[in-house]
C-alpha positions in Angstrom: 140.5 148.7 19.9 142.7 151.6 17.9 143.5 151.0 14.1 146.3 151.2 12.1 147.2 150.9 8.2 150.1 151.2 6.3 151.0 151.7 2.7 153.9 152.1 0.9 154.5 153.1 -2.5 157.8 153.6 -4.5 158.3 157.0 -7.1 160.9 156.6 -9.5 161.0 159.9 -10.4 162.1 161.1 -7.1 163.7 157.8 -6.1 161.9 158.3 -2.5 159.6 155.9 -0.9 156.4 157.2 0.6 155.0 155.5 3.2 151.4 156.6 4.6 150.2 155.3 8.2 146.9 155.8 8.9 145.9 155.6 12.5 142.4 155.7 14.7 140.1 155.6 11.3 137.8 154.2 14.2 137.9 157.5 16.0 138.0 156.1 19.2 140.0 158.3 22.1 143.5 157.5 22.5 145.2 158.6 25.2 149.0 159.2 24.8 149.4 157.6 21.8 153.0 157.0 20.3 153.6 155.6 16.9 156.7 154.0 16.3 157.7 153.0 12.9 161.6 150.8 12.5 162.5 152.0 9.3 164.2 149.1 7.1 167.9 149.6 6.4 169.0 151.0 3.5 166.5 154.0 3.8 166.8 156.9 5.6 163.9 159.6 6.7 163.8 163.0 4.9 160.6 164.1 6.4 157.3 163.8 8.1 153.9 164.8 7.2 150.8 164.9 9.2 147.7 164.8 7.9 143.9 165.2 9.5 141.7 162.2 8.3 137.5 162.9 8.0 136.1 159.8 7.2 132.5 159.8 6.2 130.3 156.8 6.1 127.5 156.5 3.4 125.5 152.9 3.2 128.3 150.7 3.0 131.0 153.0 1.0 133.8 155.0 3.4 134.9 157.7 2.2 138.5 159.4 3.7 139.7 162.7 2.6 143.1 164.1 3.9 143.8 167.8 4.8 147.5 168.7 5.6 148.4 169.7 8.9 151.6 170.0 8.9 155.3 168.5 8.7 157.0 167.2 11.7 160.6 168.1 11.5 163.0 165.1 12.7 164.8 167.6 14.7 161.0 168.4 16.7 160.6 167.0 20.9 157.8 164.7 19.2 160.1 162.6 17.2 162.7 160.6 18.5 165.3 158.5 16.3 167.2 155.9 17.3 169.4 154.2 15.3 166.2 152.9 12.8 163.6 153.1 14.8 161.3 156.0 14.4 159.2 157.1 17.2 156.3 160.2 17.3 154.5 161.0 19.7 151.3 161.9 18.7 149.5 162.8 22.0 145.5 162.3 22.9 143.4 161.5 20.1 140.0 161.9 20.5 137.9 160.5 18.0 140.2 162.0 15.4 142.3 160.0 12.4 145.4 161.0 10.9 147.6 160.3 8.5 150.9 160.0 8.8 153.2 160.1 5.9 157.0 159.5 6.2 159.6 160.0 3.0 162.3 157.9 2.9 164.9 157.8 0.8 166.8 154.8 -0.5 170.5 155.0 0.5 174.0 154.9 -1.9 174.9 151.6 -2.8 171.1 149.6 -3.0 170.6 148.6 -6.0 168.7 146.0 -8.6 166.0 143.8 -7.1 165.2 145.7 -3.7 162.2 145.0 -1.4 162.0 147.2 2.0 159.8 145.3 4.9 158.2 147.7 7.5 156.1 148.0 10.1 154.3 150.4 12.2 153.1 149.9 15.8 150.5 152.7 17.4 150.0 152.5 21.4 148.1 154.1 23.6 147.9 154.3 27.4 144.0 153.1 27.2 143.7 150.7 24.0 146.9 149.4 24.1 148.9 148.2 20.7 148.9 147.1 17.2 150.8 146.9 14.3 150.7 147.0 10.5 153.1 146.1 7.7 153.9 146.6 4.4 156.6 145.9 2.0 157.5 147.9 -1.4 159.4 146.2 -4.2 161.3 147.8 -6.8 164.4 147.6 -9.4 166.7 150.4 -9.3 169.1 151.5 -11.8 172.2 152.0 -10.7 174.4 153.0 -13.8 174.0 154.7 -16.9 176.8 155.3 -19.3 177.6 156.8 -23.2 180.1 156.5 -25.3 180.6 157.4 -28.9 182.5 156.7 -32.3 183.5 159.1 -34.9 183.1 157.4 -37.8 185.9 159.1 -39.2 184.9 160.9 -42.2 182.3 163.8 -41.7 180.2 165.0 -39.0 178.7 161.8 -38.2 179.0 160.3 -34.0 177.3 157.1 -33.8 175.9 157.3 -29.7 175.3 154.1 -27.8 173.4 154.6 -23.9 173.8 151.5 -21.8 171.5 151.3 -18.4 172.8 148.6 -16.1 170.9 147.7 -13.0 172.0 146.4 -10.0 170.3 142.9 -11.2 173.0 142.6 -13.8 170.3 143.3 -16.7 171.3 145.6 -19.7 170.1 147.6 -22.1 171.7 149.5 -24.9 170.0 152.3 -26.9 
């Protein structure tokens, strides 16, 4: 049987969703194995990441350690986009794991309250298929604005900052 896990996590600072697929932690030999991952709307790839995996087993602790590899360019003859469905190909594994990490980012116009389903599928010619899913929650501001008021007599503005998110909430500072 192959494995497959997925994670997702959200970074505000970047406004970019991460998701990390791990695949054959049980380093069996896959042969032509394809991962295909259907991207949720509202995001849209900006990269790939491929990572080697060495998972070392002490008593009952495992212990997984990534080393990049390299990035997979969306343009490249192993990846193949259509419409939201992601597909790489990621060729024989032989009792090898990777991880596979795709940066998505969240398109113009989502906003407040969001939460992105997805899944990831991993087949092989000899183990055939199986999926994993994972869904990332998040509120998104959407609108920041400032205004001020000369208080007419001296130097003094008085500043308000108003955030507004999508869900309608406000907050002045």
């Amino acid at each position: 049987m192959n494995s497959i896990t997925k994670d997702g996590a959200y970074d505000s600072e970047t406004d970019k969703i991460t998701w990390a697929i791990d695949v054959n932690k049980d380093l069996n030999d896959l042969e032509n194995a394809v991962l295909t991952d259907v991207i949720p709307k509202g995001l849209t790839v900006e990269k790939i990441e491929l990572y080697d995996l060495k998972i070392t087993v002490v008593g009952e602790e495992t212990k997984i350690e990534e080393t990049y590899n390299k990035a997979i360019g969306l343009e490249s003859e192993d990846v193949s986009i259509n419409e939201n469905e992601l597909k790489i190909t990621l060729g024989d594994l032989n009792r090898v794991a990777k991880r596979i990490k795709i940066i998505t980012s969240i398109d113009d116009g989502q906003s407040g309250n969001l939460e992105f389903n997805n899944t990831a599928t991993l087949k092989s010619n000899n183990k055939g298929e199986i999926s994993d899913s994972k869904s990332v929650s998040l509120n998104r501001v959407t609108g920041i604005s400032k205004s001020g008021k000369w208080s007419g007599s001296g130097n003094k503005i008085t500043w308000t900052i108003e955030f507004r998110g999508g869900d309608g909430s406000e907050k002045k500072l």
